[in-house]
C-alpha positions as CSV (number, residue, x, y, z in Angstrom):
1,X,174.5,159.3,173.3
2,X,172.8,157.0,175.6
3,X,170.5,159.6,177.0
4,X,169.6,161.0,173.3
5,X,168.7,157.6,172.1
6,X,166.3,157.1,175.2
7,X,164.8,160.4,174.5
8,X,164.2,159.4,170.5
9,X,163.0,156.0,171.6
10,X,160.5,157.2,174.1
11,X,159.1,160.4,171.8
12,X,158.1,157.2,169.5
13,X,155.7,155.6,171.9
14,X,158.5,152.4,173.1
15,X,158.5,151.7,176.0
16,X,162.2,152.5,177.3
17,X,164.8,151.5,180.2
18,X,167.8,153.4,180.1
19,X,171.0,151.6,182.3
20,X,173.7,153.8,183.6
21,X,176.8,152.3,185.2
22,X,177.5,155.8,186.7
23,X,174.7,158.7,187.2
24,X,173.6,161.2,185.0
25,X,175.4,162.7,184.4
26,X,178.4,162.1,185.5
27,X,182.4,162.5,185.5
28,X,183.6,159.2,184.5
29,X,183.1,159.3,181.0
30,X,183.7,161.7,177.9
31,X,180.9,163.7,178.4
32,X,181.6,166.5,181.2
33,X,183.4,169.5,181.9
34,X,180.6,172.5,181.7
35,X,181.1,173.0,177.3
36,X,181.8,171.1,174.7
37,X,182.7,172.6,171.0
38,X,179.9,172.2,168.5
39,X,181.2,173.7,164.6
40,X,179.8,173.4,161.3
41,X,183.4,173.6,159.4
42,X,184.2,170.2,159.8
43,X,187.6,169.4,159.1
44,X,187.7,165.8,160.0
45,X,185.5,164.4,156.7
46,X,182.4,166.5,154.9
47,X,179.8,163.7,154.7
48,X,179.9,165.1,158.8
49,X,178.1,168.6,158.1
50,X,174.8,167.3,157.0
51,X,174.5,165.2,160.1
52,X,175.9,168.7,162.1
53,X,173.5,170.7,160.2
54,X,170.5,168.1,162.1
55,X,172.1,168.3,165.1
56,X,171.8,171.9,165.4
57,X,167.8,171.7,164.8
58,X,167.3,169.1,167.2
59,X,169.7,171.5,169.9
60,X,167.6,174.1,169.1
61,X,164.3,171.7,169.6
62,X,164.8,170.4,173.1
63,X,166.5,174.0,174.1
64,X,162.6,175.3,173.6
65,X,161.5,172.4,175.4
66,X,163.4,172.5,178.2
67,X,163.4,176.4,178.7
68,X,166.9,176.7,178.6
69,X,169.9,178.0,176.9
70,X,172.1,174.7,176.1
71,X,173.2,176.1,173.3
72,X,176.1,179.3,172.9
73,X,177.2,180.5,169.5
74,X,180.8,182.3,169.3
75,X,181.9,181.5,166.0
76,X,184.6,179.4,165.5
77,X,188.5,179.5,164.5
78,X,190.0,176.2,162.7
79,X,193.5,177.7,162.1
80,X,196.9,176.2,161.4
81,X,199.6,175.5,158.4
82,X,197.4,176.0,155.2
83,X,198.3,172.6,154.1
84,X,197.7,170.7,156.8
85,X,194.4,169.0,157.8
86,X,192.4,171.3,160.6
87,X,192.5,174.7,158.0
88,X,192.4,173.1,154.7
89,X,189.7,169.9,156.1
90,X,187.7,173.3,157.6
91,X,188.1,175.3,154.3
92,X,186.8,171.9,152.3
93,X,183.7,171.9,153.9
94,X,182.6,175.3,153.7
95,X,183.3,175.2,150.5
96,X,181.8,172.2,149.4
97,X,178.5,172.7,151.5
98,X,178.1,176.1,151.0
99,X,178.6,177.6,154.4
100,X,179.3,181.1,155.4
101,X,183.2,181.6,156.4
102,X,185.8,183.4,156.2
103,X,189.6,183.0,155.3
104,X,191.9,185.5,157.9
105,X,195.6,185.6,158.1
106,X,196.9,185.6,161.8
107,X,197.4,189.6,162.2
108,X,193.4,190.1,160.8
109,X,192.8,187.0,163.6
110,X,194.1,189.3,166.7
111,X,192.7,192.3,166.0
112,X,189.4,191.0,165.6
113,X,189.6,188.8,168.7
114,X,193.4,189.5,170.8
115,X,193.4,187.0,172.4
116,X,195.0,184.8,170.0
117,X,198.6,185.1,168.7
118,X,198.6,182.6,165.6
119,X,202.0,182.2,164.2
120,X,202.7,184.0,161.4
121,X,202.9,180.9,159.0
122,X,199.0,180.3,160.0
123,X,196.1,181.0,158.1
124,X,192.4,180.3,160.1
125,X,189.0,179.5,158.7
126,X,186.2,181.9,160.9
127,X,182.5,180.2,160.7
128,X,180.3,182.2,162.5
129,X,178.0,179.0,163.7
130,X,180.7,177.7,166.0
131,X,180.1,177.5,169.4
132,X,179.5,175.5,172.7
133,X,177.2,172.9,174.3
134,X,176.4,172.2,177.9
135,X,177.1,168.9,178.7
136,X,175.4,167.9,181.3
137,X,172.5,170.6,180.8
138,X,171.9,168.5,177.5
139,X,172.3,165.1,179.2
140,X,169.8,165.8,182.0
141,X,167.2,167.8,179.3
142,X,167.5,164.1,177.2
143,X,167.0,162.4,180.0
144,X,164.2,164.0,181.8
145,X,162.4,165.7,179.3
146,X,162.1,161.3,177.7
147,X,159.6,160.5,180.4
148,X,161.5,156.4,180.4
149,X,162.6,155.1,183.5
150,X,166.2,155.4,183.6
151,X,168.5,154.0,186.3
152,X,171.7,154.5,187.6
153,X,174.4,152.5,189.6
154,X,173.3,149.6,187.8
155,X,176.3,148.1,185.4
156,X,175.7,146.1,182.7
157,X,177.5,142.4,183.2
158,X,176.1,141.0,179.7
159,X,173.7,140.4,177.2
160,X,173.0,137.4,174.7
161,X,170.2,137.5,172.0
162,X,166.6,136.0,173.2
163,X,165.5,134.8,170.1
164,X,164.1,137.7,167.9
165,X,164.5,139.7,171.0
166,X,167.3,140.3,173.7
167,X,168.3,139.8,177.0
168,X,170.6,142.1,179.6
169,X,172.3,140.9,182.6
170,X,172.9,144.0,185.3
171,X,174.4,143.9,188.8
172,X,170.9,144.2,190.2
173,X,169.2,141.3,187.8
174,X,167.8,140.5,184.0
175,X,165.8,142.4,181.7
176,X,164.3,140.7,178.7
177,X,163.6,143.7,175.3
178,X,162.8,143.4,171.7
179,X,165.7,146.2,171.0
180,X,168.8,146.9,173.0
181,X,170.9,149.9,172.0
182,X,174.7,150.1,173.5
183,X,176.2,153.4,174.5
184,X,179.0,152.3,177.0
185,X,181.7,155.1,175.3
186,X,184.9,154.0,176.4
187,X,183.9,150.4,177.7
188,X,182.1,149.1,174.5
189,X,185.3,147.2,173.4
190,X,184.2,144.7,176.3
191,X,180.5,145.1,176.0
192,X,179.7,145.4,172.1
193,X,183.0,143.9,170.8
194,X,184.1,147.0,168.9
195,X,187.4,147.9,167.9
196,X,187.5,150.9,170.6
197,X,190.1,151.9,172.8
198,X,190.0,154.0,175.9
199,X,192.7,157.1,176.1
200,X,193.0,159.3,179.0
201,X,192.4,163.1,178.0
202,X,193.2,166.1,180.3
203,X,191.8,169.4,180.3
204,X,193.1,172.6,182.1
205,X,191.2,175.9,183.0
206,X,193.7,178.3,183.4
207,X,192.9,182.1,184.6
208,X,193.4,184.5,182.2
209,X,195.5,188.3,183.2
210,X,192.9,189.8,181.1
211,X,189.7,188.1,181.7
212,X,187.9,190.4,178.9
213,X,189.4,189.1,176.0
214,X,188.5,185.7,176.9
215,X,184.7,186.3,177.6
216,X,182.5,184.6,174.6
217,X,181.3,187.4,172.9
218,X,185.0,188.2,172.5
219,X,186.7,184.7,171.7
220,X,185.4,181.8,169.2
221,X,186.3,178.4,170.0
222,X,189.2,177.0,168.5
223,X,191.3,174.4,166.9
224,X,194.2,175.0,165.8
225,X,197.3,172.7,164.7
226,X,200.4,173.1,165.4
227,X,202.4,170.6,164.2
228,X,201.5,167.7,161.9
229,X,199.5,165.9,164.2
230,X,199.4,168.2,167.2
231,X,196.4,169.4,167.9
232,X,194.7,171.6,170.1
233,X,191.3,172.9,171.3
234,X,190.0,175.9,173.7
235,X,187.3,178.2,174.7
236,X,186.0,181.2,176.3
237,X,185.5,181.7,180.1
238,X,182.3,180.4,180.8
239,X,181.0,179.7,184.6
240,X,184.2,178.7,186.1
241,X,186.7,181.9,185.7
242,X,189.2,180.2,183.5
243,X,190.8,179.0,179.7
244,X,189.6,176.3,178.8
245,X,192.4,174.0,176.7
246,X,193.0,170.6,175.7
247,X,194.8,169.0,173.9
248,X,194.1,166.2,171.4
249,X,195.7,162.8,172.5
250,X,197.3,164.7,175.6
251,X,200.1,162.2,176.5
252,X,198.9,159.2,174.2
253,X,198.1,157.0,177.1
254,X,195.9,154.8,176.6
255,X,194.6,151.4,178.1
256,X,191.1,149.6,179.9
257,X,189.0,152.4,181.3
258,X,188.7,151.2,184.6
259,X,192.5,151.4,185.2
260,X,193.5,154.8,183.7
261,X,194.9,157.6,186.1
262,X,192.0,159.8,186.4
263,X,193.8,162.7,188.7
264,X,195.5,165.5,186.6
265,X,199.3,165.5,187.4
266,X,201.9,167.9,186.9
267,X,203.3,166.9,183.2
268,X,199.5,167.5,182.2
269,X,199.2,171.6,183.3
270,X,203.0,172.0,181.4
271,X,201.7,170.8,178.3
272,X,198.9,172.9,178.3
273,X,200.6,175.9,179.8
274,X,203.5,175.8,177.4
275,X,201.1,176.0,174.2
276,X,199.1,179.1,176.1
277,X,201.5,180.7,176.7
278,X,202.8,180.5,172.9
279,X,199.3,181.2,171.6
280,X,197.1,182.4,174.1
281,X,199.9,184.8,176.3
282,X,197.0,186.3,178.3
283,X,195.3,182.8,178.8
284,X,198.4,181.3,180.8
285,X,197.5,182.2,184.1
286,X,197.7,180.0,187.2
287,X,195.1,176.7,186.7
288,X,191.5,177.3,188.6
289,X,191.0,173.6,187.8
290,X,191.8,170.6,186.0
291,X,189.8,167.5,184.6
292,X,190.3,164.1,183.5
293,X,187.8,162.3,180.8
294,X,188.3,159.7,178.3
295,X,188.4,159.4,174.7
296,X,187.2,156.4,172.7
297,X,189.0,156.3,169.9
298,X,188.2,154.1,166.8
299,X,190.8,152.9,164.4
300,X,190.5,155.6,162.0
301,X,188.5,157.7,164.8
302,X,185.6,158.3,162.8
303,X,182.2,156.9,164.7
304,X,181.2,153.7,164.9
305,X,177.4,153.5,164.0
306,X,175.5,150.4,162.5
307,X,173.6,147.0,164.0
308,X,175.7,144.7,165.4
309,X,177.0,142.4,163.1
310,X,176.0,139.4,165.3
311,X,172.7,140.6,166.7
312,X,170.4,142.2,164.0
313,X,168.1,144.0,166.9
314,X,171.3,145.2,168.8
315,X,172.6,148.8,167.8
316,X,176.2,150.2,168.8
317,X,177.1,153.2,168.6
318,X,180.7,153.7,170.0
319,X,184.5,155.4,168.5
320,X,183.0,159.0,169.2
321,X,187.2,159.9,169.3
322,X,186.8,162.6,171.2
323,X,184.8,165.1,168.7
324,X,181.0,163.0,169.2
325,X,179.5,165.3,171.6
326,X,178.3,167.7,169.5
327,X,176.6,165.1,167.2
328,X,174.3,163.6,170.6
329,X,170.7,164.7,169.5
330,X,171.4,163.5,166.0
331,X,172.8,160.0,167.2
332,X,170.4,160.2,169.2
333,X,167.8,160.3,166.2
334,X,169.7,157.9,164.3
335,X,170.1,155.1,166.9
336,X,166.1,155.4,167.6
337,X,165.9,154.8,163.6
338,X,168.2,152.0,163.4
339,X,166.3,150.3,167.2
340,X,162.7,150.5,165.4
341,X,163.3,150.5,161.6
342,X,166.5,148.6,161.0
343,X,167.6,151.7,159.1
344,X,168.0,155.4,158.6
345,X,167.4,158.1,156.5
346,X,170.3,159.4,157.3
347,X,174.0,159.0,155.7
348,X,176.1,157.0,157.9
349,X,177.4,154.7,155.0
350,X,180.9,156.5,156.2
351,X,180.6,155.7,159.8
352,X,179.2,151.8,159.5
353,X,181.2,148.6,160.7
354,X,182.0,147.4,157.1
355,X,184.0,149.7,156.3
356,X,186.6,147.8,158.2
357,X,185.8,144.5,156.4
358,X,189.0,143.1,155.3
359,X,191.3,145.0,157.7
């Protein structure tokens, strides 16, 4: 998000520092890992596929700037018990938005693509605009492609409003702005003062016994629940020669960033392995690799996009929940609107800070 809003900013004539903690990219966030899902079907809450449906023209904009492919479209299963949120939330907004999809029962969903083994209680939404991003491909485009002077290894100790302006404290000195615009992920409990908490995430690359079923002209990303809040997510071999599978709030740990474990351990690869080898038999090879990030997750894990409620010319943006990455050259957009204009054309009512007023 960070990177995208000092692309925005700088395409607008500002003049633009960008502070990293880390590098760029970099391993210590939520934003690694080679691919990240990007689908139109958007089971979590509609008002979500306008702001998708940007995204995807603004992927599409600096993949012809940069000269190269960040983008890869598979299609894209959302499957589970009909009556349960990741089918029916998918099914509600193709319908509703009008997007192209189709309804398949789990025997239609393995002959068209065999790697998968849906239970037989499963039904699966199939949007053919699903697909993957590369993270740190799209982070460095943003990034270089801005022109700003961004650097890294410098961590941000504090900031305090400057009169109509702002100013930032950093391990290497002070910088005085009109705007500042906060994109710490899992630290901006302690920077911005949002409700956000960090959880450690694991993900698993596992090497498939038949490798062809699991290339990405043969295998659409995926989520698919399996219980009534167990979710999962996966997709084709891409670069490294493995599965790639997660699982949404792996082991529920949670806690300050800077403290969680961040090497993959045993119980991690079982988890995963036990639900390939349920679902994805040919997937459950031995693991090529495993990877830790973080999610920040808001209270009702929706984002967390507005001005700071205490500092007018401050914008957060923060609770991505471990489903923001797909949204970065739209935030990006956004959070340049919100730093210059105070506002935006687009419809965030649903992701502001008041909807929490009260709580």
């Amino acid at each position: 998000m960070g990177s995208a809003a000092v692309y925005h900013l700088a395409r607008r004539g500002k003049r633009v520092l960008g502070l990293e903690r880390f590098e760029v990219p970099n391993e210590l966030g939520s934003s690694h890992g080679l691919t990240r899902i990007i689908r139109l079907a958007y089971y979590e809450h509609v008002a979500y596929v306008p702001l998708l449906r940007r995204a995807y023209e603004l992927w599409g904009s600096l993949e012809a700037e940069a000269g190269e492919r960040l983008l890869h479209v598979t299609g894209s299963i959302d499957a589970g018990p009909p009556d349960r949120l990741v089918f029916a939330g998918s099914l509600r907004s193709c319908e509703q938005h009008g997007l192209p999809h189709e309804v398949l029962e789990p025997g239609e969903v393995a002959r068209r693509f065999p790697a998968y083994r849906l239970h037989p209680s499963h039904r699966a939404v199939l949007q053919p605009d699903g697909g993957f991003l590369l993270p740190e491909r799209c982070i460095a485009a943003h990034a270089r492609l801005s022109g700003a002077e961004v650097r890294t290894g410098e961590r941000v100790l504090g900031w305090e409003p400057d009169r109509e302006g702002v100013r930032v404290r950093t391990e290497h000195g002070a910088y005085e702005a009109e705007r500042l615009v906060l994109t710490a992920g899992a630290w901006m409990g302690d920077l911005a003062g949002l409700p956000v908490v960090a959880e450690r995430q694991v993900l698993a690359w596992l090497a498939p016994s038949r490798p062809e079923l699991f290339a990405p002209e043969r295998f659409p990303v995926f989520n698919l629940q399996v219980a009534e809040d167990d979710r999962y997510y996966g997709f084709p071999t891409f670069e490294v020669p493995g599965f790639k599978l997660g699982r949404y709030h792996h082991l529920r740990e949670e806690g300050p960033p800077d403290e969680l474990d961040r090497e993959p351990r045993p119980e991690d690869e079982r988890v995963l392995r036990e639900f390939a080898a349920r679902y994805f038999p040919d997937g459950a090879g031995p693991a090529v690799t495993l990877k830790t990030c973080l999610f920040e997750n808001s209270p009702d894990e929706h984002f967390l996009l507005d001005l700071h409620p205490d500092a007018p010319q401050v914008v957060v943006a923060g609770g991505f929940s471990g489903h923001g990455f797909k949204f970065c050259s739209v935030v990006g957009e956004i959070l340049a609107d919100l730093a210059v204009d105070g506002d935006t054309r687009h419809e965030i009512g649903f992701l502001r800070l008041g909807r929490f007023d009260g709580a």
